[in-house]
C-alpha positions as CSV (number, residue, x, y, z in Angstrom):
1,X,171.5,134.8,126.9
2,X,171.3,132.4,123.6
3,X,174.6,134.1,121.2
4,X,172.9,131.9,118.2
5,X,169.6,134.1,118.1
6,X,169.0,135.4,115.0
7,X,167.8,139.1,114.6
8,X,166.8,140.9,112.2
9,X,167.6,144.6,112.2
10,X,168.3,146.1,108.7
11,X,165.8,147.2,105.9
12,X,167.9,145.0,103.4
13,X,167.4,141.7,105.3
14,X,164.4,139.9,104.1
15,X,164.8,136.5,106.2
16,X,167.4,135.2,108.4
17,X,169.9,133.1,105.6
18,X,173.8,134.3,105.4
19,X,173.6,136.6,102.5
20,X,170.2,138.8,103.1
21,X,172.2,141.2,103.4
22,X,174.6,141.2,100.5
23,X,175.1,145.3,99.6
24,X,175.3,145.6,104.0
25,X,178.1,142.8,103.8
26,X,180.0,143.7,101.1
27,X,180.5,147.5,101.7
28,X,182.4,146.3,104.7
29,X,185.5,145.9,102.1
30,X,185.4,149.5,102.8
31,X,187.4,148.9,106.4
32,X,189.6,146.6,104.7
33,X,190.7,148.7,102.0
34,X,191.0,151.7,104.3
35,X,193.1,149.7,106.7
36,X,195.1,148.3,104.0
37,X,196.0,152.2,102.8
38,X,196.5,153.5,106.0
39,X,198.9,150.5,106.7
40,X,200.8,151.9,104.0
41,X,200.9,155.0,105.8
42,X,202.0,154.2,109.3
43,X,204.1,150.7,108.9
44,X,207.6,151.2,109.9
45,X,207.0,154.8,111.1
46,X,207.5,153.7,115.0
47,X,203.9,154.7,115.4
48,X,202.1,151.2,118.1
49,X,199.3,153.2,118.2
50,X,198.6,154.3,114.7
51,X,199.6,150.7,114.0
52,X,197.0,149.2,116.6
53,X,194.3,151.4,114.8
54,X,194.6,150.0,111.6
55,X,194.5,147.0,112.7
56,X,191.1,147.3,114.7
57,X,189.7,149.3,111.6
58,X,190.5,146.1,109.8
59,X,188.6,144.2,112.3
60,X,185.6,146.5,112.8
61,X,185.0,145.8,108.8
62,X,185.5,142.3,109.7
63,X,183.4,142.2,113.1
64,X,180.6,144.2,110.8
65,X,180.6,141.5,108.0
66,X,180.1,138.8,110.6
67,X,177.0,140.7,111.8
68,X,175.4,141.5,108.5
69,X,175.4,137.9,107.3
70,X,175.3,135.6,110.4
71,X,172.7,138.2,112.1
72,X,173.3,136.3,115.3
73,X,173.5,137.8,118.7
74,X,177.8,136.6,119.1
75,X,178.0,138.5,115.6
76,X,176.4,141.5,116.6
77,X,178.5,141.4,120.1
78,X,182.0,141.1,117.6
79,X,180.9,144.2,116.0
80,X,179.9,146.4,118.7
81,X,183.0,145.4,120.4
82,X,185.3,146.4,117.7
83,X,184.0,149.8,117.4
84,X,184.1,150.3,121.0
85,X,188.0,149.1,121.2
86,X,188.6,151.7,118.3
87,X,187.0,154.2,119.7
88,X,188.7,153.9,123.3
89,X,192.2,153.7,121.6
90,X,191.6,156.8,119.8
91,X,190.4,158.6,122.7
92,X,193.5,157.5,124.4
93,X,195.5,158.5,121.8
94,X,193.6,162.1,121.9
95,X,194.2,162.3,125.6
96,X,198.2,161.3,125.6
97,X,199.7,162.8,122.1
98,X,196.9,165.3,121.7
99,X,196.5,167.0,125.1
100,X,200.1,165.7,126.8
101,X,198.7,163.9,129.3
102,X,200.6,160.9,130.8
103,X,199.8,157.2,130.0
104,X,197.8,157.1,133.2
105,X,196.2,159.9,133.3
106,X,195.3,160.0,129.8
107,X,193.9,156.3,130.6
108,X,191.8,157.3,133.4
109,X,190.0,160.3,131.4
110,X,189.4,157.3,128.9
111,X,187.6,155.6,130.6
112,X,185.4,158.3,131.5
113,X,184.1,158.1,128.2
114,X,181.8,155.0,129.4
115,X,179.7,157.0,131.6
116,X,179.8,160.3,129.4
117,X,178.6,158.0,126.3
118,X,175.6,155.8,128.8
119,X,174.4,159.6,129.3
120,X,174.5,160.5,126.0
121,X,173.0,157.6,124.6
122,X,170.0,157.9,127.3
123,X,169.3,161.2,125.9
124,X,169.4,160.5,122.4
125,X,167.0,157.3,123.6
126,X,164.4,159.8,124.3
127,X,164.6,162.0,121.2
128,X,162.8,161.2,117.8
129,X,165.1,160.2,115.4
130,X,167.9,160.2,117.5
131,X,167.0,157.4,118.9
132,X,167.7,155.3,116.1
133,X,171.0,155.7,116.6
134,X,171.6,156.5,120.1
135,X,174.5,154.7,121.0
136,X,176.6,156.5,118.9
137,X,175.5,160.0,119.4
138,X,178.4,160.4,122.0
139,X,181.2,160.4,119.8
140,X,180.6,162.8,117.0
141,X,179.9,165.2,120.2
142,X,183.1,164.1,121.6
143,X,185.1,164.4,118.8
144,X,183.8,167.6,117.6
145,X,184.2,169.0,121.7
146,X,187.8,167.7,121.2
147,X,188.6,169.5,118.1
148,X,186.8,173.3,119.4
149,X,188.9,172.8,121.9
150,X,192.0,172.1,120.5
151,X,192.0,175.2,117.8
152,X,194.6,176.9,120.0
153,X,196.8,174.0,120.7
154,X,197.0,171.9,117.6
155,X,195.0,174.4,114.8
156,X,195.7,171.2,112.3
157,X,194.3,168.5,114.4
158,X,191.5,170.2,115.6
159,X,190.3,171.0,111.6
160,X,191.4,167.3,111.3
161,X,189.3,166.0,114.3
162,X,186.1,168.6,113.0
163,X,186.0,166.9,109.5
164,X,186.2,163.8,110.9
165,X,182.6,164.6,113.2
166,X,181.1,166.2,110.7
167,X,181.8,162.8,108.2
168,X,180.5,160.6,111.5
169,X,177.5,162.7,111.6
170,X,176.2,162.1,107.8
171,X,177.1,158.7,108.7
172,X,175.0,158.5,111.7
173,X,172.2,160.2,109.8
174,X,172.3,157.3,106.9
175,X,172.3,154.8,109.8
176,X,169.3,156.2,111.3
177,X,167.2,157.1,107.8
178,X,167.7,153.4,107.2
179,X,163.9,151.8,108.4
180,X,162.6,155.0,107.9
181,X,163.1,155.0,104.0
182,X,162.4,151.1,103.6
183,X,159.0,151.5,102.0
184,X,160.3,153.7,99.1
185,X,163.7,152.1,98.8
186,X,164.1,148.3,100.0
187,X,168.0,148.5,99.7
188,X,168.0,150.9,102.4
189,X,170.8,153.2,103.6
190,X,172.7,151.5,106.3
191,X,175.2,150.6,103.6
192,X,176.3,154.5,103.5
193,X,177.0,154.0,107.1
194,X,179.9,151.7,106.4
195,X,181.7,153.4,103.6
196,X,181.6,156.8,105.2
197,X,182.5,155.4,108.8
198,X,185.9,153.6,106.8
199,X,186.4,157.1,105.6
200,X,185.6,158.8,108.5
201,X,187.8,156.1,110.8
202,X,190.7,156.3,108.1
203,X,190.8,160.0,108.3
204,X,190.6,160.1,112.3
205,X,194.1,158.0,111.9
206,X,195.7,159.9,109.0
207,X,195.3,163.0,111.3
208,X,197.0,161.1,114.4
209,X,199.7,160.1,112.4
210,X,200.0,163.7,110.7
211,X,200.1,165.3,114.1
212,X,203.0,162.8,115.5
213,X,205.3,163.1,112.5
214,X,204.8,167.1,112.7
215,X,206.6,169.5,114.9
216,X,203.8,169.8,117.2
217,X,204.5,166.4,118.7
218,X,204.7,166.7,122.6
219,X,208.1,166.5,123.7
């Protein structure tokens, strides 16, 4: 595989320079300033893994930038890769301080995530619209699954976990509406995408750290 090939993927981009894609590139200051509150938030609480997701929220905005103005195939790889690691953390995070499970159980039901989300992606592949976005279909599910059911153990995380799916899913639909409104409005939407996914990640952490500074903290 050649990393250097350019591609073009958004309804901003009108060629292949660095900065076709200026509203796309900018709008990932969204990550950065929602890493830089939540860093506020969870520095010095003896939280690692509130901490690690801050961090990788800082470098999904980063990993996104690098896509939306080099446009190559290594930039693209930086940003799926960040939103992956986040995602994998959380759902660790879910399975150990949400659920109780041990580190190594709550690893193992992580990694099932990569099969649930290649099933889930292949379905959404094969749906119109959908399909757009496909890849990410799988979390807003999971997430949402997650916080149903959780109403009984954790009401306050579960609420938490729902708001933060229903925010991924108007941010999935912007992702996806992006081509489709390009004739009508050139700027396209894919910028919505990133400054409701910095909400939507900032808000998935504000409700971990919530949950392990309140009394329903596993023992």
């Amino acid at each position: 595989m050649d990393w250097t090939t350019q591609i073009d993927s958004y309804c901003e981009r009108t060629d292949l320079s660095f900065w076709s894609e200026p509203v796309n590139a900018v709008t990932n200051a969204a990550f950065l300033i929602a890493a830089f509150i939540l860093w506020r938030r969870v520095r010095g609480l003896g939280l690692p893994l509130a901490n690690l997701l801050v961090v990788l929220l800082a470098v999904t905005g980063i990993g996104s930038a690098l896509w939306h103005t080099f446009a190559t195939a290594w930039s693209v790889a930086i940003d799926s890769s960040a939103i992956l690691l986040f995602s994998l953390t959380y759902i660790f995070a879910a399975n150990r301080d949400y659920w109780g499970f041990g580190a190594v159980a709550a690893a193992g039901l992580t990694l099932l995530y990569l099969p649930y989300a290649a099933g889930v992606g292949w379905v959404a592949s094969r749906l119109p619209f959908f399909e757009i976005s496909s890849v990410y279909w799988s979390l807003p599910l999971m997430i949402a699954a997650y916080g149903v059911w959780l109403r009984q153990r954790l009401p306050e995380v579960s609420r938490g976990l729902l708001i933060g799916a229903g925010i991924l899913v108007l941010s999935l639909i912007f992702r996806s509406l992006d081509e489709i409104v390009c004739d009508a409005f050139a700027l396209g939407t894919h910028f919505m995408w990133h400054v409701l996914n910095a909400v939507m990640l900032g808000w998935m952490i504000e409700v971990y750290r919530r949950h392990m500074l309140s009394d329903a903290r596993p023992a």
